[in-house]
N, C-alpha and C positions, 0 to 999 in steps of 0.2 A: 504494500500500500504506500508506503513511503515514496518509493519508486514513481508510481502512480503520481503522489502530491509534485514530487522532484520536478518532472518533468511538464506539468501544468507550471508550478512556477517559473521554470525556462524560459516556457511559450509567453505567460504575461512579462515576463523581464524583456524580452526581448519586444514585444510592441512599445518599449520604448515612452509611452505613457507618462501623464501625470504620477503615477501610482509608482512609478519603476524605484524611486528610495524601498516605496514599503515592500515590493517583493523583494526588492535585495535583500532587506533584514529576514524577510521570512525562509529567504536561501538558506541565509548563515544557520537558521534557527534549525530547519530542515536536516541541516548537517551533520547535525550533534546527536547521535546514537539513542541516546535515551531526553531526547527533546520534550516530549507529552507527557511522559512517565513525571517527570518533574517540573510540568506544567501547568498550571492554576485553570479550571475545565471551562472558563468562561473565556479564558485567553485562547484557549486550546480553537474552543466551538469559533472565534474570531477567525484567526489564524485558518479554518476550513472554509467558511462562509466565503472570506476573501478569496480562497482558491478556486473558488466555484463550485464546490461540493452543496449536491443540492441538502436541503434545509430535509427533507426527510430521510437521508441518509450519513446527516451529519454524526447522529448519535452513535449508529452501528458503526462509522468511521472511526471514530474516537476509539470505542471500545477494543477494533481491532488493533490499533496503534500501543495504546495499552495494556494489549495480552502482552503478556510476559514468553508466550511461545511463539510472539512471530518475531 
């Protein structure tokens, strides 16, 4: 899934955009192995929303991010 988010954030980083600071950050953020695991779940649900993750798969997202098996 990570994989998944990575690569949407690519896509909006590179249209170059108003928005291109806050994908950058969410790049870096992306990057860090265990990013969500120790991320506060309102920042977390933020940080999807902005990826485009639709609003009724944001929760099952999350949760997978925070298995501990993937």
């Amino acid at each position: 899934m990570i994989d998944k988010l990575n690569e949407v954030c690519d896509k909006l980083i590179s249209l170059n955009n108003s928005d291109y600071e806050k994908f950058v950050v969410i790049k870096k953020i992306l990057n860090k192995a265990d990013a969500f695991i120790n991320m506060d779940i309102e920042y977390a649900y933020s940080i999807l929303r902005d990826l485009e993750v639709p609003e009724e798969d944001i929760k099952n997202v999350y949760l997978e991010l925070i298995d501990p098996c993937n």
